[in-house]
N, C-alpha and C positions, 0 to 999 in steps of 0.2 A: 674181385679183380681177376682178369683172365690172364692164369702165369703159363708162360711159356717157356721150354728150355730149346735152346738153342745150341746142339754141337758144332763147335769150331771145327774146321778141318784138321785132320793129324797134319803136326808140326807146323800149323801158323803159330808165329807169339807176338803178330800184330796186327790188328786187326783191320791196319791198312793195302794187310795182305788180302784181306777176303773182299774183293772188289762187290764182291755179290750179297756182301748183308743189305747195302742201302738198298737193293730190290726185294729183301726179302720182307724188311720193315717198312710198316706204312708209310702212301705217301702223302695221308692226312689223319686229321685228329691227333690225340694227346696219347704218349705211349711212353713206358718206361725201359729204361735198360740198364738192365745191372751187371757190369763187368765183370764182377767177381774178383779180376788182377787190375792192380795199379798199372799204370806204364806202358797199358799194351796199346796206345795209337789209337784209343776213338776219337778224339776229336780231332785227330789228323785223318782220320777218315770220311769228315766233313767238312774240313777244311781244303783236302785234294780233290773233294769229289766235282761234279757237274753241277750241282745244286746250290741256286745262290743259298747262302747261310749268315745267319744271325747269332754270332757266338756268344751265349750271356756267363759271366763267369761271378761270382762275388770276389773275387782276389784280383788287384788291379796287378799286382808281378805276375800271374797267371798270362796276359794280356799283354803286356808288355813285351813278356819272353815271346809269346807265342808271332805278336805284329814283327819282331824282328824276324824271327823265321819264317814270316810271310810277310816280307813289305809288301806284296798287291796288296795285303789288308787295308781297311780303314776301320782304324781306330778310336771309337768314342767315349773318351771318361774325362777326368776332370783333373789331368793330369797337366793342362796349359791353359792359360787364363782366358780362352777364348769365350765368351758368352755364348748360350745356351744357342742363339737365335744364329750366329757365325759357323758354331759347330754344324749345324745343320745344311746351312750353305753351304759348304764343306762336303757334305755326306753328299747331296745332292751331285754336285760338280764330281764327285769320285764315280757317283753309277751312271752319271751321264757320259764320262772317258771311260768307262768300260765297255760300252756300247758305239761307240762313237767313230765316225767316218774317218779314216786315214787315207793320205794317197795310195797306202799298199791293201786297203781293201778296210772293209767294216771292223771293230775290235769286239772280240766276243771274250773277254775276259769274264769270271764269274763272280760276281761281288761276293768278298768274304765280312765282315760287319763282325766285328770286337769291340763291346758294350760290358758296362761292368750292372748289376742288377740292378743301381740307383739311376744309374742314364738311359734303360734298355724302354721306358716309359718315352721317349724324347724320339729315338730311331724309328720307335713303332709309330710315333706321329708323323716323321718325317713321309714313312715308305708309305703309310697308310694315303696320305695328303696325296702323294704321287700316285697313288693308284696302283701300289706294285706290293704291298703288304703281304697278298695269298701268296709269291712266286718263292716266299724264303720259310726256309726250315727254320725255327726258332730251336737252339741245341741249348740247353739249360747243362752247363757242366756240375758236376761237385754239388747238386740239388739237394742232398743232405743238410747243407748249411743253410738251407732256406729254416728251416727248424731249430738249429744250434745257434743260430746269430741274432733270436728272435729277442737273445735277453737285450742287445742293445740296440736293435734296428728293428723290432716287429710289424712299425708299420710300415716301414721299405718292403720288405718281404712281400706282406701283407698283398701289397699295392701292386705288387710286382704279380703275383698270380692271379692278382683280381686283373689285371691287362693281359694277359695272357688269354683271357674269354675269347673264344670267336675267332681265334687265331687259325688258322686253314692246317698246318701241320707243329707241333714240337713235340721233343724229343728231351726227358729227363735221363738225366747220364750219371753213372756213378759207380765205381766198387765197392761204395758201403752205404746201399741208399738208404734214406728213410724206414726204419721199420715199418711192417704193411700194417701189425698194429695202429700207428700213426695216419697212414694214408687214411686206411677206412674211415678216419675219423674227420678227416681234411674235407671240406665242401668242394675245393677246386680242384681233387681230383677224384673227387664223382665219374667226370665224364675221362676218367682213362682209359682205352682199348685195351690195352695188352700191358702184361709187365713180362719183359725176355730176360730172360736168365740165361748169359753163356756158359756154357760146360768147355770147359779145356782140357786138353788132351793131359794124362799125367806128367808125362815127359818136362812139358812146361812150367809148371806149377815149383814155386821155389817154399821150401820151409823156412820159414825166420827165426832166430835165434836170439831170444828175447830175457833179456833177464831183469828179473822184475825185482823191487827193493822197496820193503815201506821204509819210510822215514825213520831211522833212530830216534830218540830223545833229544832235545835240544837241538837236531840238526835243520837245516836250512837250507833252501837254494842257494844259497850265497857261499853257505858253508860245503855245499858240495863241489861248485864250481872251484870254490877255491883247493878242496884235493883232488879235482880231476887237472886244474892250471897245473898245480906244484909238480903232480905223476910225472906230468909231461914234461917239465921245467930238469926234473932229474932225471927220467929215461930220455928224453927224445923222443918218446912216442906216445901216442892216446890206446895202443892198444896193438897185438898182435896175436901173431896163431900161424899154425905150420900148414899152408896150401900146399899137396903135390909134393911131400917131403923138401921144401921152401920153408924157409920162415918171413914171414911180411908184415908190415907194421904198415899204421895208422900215421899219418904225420899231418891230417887236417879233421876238422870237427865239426859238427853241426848240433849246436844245441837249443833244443827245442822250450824257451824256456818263455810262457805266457805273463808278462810282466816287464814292460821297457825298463821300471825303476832299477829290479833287481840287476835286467840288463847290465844299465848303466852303473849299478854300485857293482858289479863283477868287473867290468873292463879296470873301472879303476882304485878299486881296492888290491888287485892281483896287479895293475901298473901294467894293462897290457899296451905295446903298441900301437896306437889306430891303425896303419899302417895294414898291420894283421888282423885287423878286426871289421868285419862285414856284418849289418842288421839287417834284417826283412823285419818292418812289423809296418802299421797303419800308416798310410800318409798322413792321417790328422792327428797323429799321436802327438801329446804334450810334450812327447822327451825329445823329439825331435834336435827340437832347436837345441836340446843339453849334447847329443850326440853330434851333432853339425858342430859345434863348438868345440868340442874332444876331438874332432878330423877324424871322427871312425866312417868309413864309407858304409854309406845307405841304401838297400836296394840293389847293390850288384849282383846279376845271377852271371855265369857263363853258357854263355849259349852255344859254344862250340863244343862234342861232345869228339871229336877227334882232337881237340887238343885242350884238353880240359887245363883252366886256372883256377884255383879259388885264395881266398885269403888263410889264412890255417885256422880262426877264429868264426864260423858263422852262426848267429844265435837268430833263431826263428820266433816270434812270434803265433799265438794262435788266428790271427787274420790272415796271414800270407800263405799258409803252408799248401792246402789244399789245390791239387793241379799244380803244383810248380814244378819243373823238371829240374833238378839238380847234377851234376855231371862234374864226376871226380873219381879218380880211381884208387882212391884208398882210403877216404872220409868215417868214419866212426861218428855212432846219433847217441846221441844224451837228449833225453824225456823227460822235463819236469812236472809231475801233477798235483801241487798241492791243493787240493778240495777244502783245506779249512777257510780257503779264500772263496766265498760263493760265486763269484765270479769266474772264477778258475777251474770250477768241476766239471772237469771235459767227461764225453763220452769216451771210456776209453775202447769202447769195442768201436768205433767207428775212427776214434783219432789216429791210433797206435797203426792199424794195416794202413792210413794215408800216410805216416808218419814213413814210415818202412819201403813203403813206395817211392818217395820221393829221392835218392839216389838209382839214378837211368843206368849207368855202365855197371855192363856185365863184367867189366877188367876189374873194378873194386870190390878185391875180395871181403868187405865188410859192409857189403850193401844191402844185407838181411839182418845184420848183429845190431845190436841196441842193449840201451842199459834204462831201466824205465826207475823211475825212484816219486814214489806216490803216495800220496796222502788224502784219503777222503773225509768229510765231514760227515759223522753218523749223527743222523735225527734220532731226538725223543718223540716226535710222531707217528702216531700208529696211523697202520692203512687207514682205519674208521674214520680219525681225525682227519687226516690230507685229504679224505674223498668228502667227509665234510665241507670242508673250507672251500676246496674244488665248485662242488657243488652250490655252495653258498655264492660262490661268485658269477657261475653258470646263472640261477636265478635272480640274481642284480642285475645281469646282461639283457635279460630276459627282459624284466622292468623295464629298465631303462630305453627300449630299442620301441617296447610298446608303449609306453608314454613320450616319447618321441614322435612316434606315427599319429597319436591323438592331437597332438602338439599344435597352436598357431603356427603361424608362419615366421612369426617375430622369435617366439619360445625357441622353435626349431635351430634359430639363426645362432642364438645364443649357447645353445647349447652343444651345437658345432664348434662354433669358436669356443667354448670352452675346452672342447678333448682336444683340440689341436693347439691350443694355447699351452695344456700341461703338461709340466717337466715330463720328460721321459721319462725316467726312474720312478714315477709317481701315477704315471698312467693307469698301467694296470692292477694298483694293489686293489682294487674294490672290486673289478668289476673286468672283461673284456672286451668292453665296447673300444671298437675304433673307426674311423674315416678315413674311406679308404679314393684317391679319384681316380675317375674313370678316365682315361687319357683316349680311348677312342673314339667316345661318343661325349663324352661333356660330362659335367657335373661330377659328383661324388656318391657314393654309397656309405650308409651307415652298415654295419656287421661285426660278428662275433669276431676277435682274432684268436682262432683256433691252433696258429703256431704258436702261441704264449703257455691256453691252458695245458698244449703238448708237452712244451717244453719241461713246465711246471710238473705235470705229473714222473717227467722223466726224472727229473731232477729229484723228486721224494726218491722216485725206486731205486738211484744210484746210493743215496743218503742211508737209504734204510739193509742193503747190504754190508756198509761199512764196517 
């Protein structure tokens, strides 16, 4: 892969300052960029720019936040019950009033398109159908998570880079992308041009102030939450420090804690008020409705960063965080990672700097501080074994894809519906076969998903550091 560094101009720190990078980056084929800083404006760089744009995000709050600070947006996910075939209509009638005759002359508005990954298959039909597919930049934000979310969505993912073929320009965006270990090994991004790496001037670059904490004995998410509640319950505050010979304090919170349950036994084991209390996590999350019920509000971001509100209570989720702008000037992050839960073993070298990113003002002076409190799961698995197993799966794939090829026609049919009929959770333990379809030209593909075995290897090398 052809890496490229890219020096920012002394004293930009956003990159909606450099009017000049969209001409410096291609204005086709598949190319990567890796930020290096959270917060600094790329995708406000796409979204102000001349270029119609396709903004693909995995975080529906990402989107949300962003369509308010640009209502000309249109926004496509599955956040109102409109049917798929209506939504589209919809898209349609938005890029036809963007173009569209008025008595005061022609409207040259530039369509911006806000798609979450699972819908970004449906837009691409639409523009594609219309004949206008090559004129938009497809901006893949936070493309890291294409890899980290493979453990409950691989074939969303999957499906989603496999439509991305043939596409005339995208752009993968990120501060903490993909390891290129990983890429090299990805089929879909074979054909990447360039990966640019911006260099920032030192001036800009903020140190974080990170304090890390394994787990004591017996202690718990629950049990943590419950003496960081109390701290505060008898200081008034989540935390403080002397800025500028100043003393300032913490008086709201953000904790980052991957588990609605625990969520929900935190709020009301500590008896907090809903009132104070704000979640981000999954629109399809089970606990939903326990939360709706409790009157804690859901999903509030502030999107106003000159007059920031937040609730004093907001607990995050690992589905929502990524890309979200948060805006408060005094907030303190609490980090939960317990790894004995497999589900829960974050990357923390890619979570932690999004994590840290995610408070925007420069007025809150705790927008680098963090308290991270971790727990990983150590394997009895040796290298030899995992790359066994690995491998042994690799050659089941293998099998399977070529007696599928020898296959009837009937056999074939069956055997489709089979991998798309089985449990998720069940999919991939034998093998990485999966069906992936093709939304631009018809039909499906059978293939490896190489975000799973990714995933999977990651996962031993985090386990076996433990």
């Amino acid at each position: 892969m052809n890496k490229i560094e890219l020096p920012v101009p002394v004293g930009y720190r956003y990159l909606s300052q450099w009017k000049d990078l969209l001409n410096i980056l291609p204005q086709s084929g598949k190319y990567i960029v890796n930020k290096v800083r959270t917060g600094c404006g790329g995708t406000t760089l796409f979204l102000e720019s001349n270029q119609p744009c396709i903004l693909v995000s995995p975080r529906i709050n990402v989107l949300l936040s962003k369509h308010e600070q640009y209502p000309n947006s249109f926004l496509f996910c599955s956040v109102d019950a409109d049917p798929i075939t209506k939504k589209k209509e919809k898209l349609k009638s938005y890029i036809d009033a963007c173009f569209a005759m008025t008595p005061w002359g022609q409207n040259n508005r530039i369509p911006k398109i806000l798609v979450t990954v699972d819908s970004y298959k449906h837009v691409a039909e639409q523009l594609n159908f219309m004949g206008i597919l090559d004129k938009y930049t497809v901006l893949v934000d936070e493309f890291q998570c294409l890899m980290s979310d493979a453990a409950f969505k691989g074939n969303v993912e999957l499906t989603f880079l496999h439509n991305l073929q043939g596409i005339k320009s995208v752009c993968f965006l990120s501060a903490t992308p993909i390891l290129e270990d990983y890429l090299n090994e990805m089929d879909d991004f074979n054909d990447v041009q360039a990966y640019y790496q911006l260099v920032w001037d030192s001036s800009v670059l903020e140190q974080s102030n990170l304090l890390s904490l394994p787990y004591k004995k017996g202690e718990s998410s629950r049990s943590i939450c419950k003496q960081i509640i109390d701290g505060y319950r008898k200081n008034g505050y989540f935390a403080q420090k002397v800025v500028n010979n100043q003393l300032v304090q913490s008086h709201e919170v953000c904790i980052f804690l991957n588990e609605v349950k625990s969520i929900i036994s935190a709020i009301q084991e500590n008896k907090l008020n809903p009132n104070d209390v704000n979640v981000l996590c999954s629109q399809s999350n089970a606990g939903l409705a326990i939360l709706r019920h409790m009157g804690v509000h859901i999903g509030e971001l502030c999107t106003d960063p000159n007059h920031p509100q937040n609730r004093t209570f907001t607990f995050c989720t690992k589905s929502t965080f990524e890309g979200v702008d948060f805006y408060s000037d005094n907030a303190y992050t609490y980090i939960f990672s317990d790894g004995v839960l497999n589900w829960n073993k974050h990357d923390l070298i890619i979570d932690v700097p999004q994590i840290l990113g995610r408070q925007r003002l420069a007025s809150n002076p705790f927008r680098t501080d963090a308290t991270l409190y971790y727990r990983i799961k150590s394997t009895t698995e040796s290298l030899q074994e995992a790359t066994n197993r690995i491998k042994a799966k690799e050659e089941a794939t293998n099998r399977w894809i070529n007696n599928y090829n020898t296959a009837s026609d009937d056999i074939k049919k069956m055997l489709v519906e089979g991998i798309r009929n089985m449990d998720a959770d069940k999919r991939y333990e034998t093998n990485y076969v999966d069906v992936v379809d093709d939304t631009l030209h018809g039909g499906f593909e059978i293939k490896p998903n190489y975000l799973m075995r990714n995933m999977e290897i990651r996962d031993w090398q985090l386990s076996s550091f433990a």
